[in-house]
N, C-alpha and C positions, 0 to 999 in steps of 0.2 A: 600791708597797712601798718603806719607807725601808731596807729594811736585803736582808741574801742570806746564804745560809750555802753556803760553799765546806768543802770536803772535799779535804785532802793527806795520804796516805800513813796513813789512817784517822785524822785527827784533822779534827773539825769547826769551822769558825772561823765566827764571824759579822762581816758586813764591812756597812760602813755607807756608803750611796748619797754622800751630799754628801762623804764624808772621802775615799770610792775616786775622787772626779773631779779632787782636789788632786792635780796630779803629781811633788811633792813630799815626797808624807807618803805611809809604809806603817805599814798600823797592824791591830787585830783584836780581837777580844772572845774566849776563848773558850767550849765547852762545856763537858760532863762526858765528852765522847765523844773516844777513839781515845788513853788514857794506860793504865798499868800499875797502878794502884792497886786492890785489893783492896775489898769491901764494908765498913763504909758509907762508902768513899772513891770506891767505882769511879765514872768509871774516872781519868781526867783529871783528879786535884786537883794544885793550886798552892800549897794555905794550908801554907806556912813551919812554922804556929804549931799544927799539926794532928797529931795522934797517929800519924799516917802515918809510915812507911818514910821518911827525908830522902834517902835514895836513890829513891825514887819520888817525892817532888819534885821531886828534879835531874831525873832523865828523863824528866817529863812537862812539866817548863818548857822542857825540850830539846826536845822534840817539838814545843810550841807555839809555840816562838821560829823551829823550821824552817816549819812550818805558815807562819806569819805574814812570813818571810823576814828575819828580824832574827836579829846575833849573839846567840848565848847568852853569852858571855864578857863581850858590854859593857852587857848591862840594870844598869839603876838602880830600885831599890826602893824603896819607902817602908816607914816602920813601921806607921802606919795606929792613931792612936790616937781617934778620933771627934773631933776637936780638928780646926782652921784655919787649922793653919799652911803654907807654900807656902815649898818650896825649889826655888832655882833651881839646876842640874844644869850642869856642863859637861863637856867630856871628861875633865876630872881624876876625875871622879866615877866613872866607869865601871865596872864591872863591880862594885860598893858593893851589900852584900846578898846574892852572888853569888861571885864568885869574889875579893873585897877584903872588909872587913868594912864595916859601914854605919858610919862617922865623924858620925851625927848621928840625930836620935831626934823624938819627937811631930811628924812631918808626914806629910800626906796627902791633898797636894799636889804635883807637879812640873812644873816648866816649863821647857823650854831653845829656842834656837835656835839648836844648832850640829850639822851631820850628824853623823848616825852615832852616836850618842848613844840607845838606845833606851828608856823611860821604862816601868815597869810597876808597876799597882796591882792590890788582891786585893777580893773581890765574893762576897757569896751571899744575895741581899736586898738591902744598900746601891745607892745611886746610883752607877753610873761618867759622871762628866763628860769628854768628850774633847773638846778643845778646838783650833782650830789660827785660825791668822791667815795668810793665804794671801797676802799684801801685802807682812809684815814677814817671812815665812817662819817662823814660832815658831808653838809646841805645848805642850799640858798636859792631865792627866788630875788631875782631882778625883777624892776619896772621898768622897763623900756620903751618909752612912747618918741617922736623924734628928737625932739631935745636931749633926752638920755642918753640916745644911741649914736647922736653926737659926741656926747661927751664919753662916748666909748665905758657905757654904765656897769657893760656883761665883764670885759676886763678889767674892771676897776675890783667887781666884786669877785672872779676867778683871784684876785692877787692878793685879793682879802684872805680867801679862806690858803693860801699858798702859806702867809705873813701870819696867819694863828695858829694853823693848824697841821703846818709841815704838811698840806697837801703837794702832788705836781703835776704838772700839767698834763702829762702823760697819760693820769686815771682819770680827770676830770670828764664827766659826762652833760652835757647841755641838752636840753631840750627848748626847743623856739613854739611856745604851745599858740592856741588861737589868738586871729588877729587882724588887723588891714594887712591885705595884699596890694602887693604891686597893681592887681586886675584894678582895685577900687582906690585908690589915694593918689591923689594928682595934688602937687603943690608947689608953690612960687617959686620963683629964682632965688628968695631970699633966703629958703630952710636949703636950697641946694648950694648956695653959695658957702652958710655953713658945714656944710657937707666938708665941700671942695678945701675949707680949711682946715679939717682935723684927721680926713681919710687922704692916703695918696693918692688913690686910684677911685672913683665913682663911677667909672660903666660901666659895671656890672651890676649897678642899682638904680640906677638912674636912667630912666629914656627921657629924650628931650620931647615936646609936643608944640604943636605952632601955641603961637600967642604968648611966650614965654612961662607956658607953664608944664610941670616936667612929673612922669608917673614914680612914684619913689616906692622902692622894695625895702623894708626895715627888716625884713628877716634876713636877705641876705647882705646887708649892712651889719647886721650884729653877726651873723659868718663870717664876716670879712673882721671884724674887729677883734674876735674869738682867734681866730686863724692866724693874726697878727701876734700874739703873744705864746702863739706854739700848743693851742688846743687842737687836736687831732682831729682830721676830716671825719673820720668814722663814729667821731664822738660827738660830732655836733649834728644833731636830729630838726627837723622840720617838720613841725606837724601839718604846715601847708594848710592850714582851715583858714579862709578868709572872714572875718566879720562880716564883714560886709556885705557878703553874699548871700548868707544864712542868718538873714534875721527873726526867719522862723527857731530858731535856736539858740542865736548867741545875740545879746547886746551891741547896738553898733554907734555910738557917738556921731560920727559923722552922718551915716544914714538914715539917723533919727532923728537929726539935726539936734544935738543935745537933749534932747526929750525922751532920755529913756534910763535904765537900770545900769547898775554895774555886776560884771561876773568877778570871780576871784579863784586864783591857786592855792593847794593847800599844802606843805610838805614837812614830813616828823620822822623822825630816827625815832624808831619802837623797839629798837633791839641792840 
């Protein structure tokens, strides 16, 4: 199994095999499990932009930031606009979204390589890309929901950290953490038509279904997009968790028909 879920002080985290063996990155996914939020938020939401208590955001990003072992005072947020844009984060940035106000807007994207720096994006269906370079010591998390993955978000943000950071492709590790699967996301001719104009190939993500409406895999769409700028098969991981399936545990946008929490990833160079 690629991934584990750890359990602190009732908050459940999922931690991912290849990122837990870098001894210089602490990082985590979370669930819906071990926060304050009331129904249909219970319990553990993150989403900022959520009809929720903002004070049950704070204390449940507090709780996940302990869980994870990362300051709460120096996360760096994104806004998270389905767009692919990729900022890079330093310590000036800190605590932006959080205890500073966020000085910058449409990304959803982050990358940095300087400790101590913790980087967080939000999730409930979308793709979370976690990313690290174990060579160059540098890190990033993508949003990848399908607009994103469209716009091919995962290699926008591998080229990012390639263009700052003298990474190469060669070291670069991905992880495709929880998410909608293929099993549960059926969607128009129109998001696959996009498709059809930015990937060459879609069958191996796309199955068609009567009625013209077509079951779409974004995890292996951001494989295929990863794969296309020379990230190594043995490098790009699927955690294979469907949202959708397991809403006793993870937040699911669509099978909550919007009425529910957001999760979030958390990832920091500590060394």
């Amino acid at each position: 199994m690629d991934f584990k879920i750890i359990e602190k002080d009732g908050v459940k985290v999922v931690k991912f095999k290849r990122i837990e063996e870098i001894p210089f990155v602490r990082h985590g996914f979370s669930t819906r499990i071990g926060g304050v939020s009331p129904e249909p938020f219970n319990q553990l939401n993150l989403g900022r932009l959520t009809p929720d208590s903002p004070h049950n955001i704070i204390e449940n990003t507090k709780r996940f930031s302990k869980a994870v072992g990362v300051n709460f005072d120096d996360l760096v947020a994104s806004d998270q606009v389905h767009k692919d844009q990729v900022k890079v984060v330093t310590a000036e940035d800190k605590g932006k979204g959080f205890t500073r106000d966020m000085d910058f807007d449409s990304i959803d994207a982050l990358i940095t390589n300087e400790r101590g720096v913790p980087l967080i994006t939000y999730f409930a269906d979308c793709v979370p890309l976690l990313m690290v370079d174990p060579h160059q010591k540098a890190v990033g998390l993508a949003h990848a929901g399908w607009s994103g993955t469209v716009l091919k978000i995962g290699q926008k943000t591998v080229m990012k950290m390639l263009e700052e950071y003298q990474s190469r492709l060669e070291d670069i590790i991905v992880v495709i953490g929880p998410s909608i699967g293929q099993c549960c996301y059926e969607v128009s001719e129109d998001v696959v038509e996009k498709f059809n104009m930015n990937f060459t190939d879609t069958s191996t993500f796309v199955i068609a279904k009567d009625g013209g409406k077509y079951m779409l895999d974004l995890w292996e769409a951001n494989r295929v997009a990863l794969k296309e700028i020379g990230i190594q098969d043995r490098n790009i991981v699927k955690s294979r968790i469907c949202t959708g399936c397991n809403t006793d545990l993870y937040f699911s946008h669509r099978f909550e028909k919007g009425n529910t929490g957001r999760m979030a990833s958390i990832i920091e160079i500590i060394l």
